[in-house]
Residue, then its C-alpha position, 0 to 999 in steps of 0.5 A: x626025176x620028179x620023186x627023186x627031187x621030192x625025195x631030197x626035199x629041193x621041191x619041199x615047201x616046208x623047206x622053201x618056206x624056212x630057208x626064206x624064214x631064215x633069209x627074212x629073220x637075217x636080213x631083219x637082224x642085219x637092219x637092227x644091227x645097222x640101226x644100232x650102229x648108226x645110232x651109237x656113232x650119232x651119239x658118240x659123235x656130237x657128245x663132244x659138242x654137248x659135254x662143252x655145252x655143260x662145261x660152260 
C-alpha cells in the first residue's frame, strides 16, 4: 500500500513541499493584492478633501 502511494506521489516530499510553495506564494500574492486595494480606496477616499484644500 505504502509503494503504491509512493508510486502516485501522495507521500512525495517533493510535492508536499511545492504544493505548500504554492499555498504560501498564493496567500503572499492575496496579501499584496489586498494591501493594493486597501491603499487605492484610502486615496481615493480623501482626494476630495485635498482637491478643496488646493482649490482654496
Amino acid at each position: 500500500i505504502i509503494g503504491f502511494f509512493r508510486s502516485r506521489g501522495i507521500f512525495n516530499s517533493t510535492s508536499i513541499e511545492s504544493v505548500v510553495n504554492q499555498a504560501m506564494y498564493r496567500s503572499r500574492y492575496n496579501v499584496v493584492k489586498m494591501m493594493i486595494l486597501i491603499s487605492l480606496l484610502f486615496c481615493v477616499s480623501w482626494m476630495p478633501y485635498f482637491v478643496l484644500l488646493l482649490i482654496e
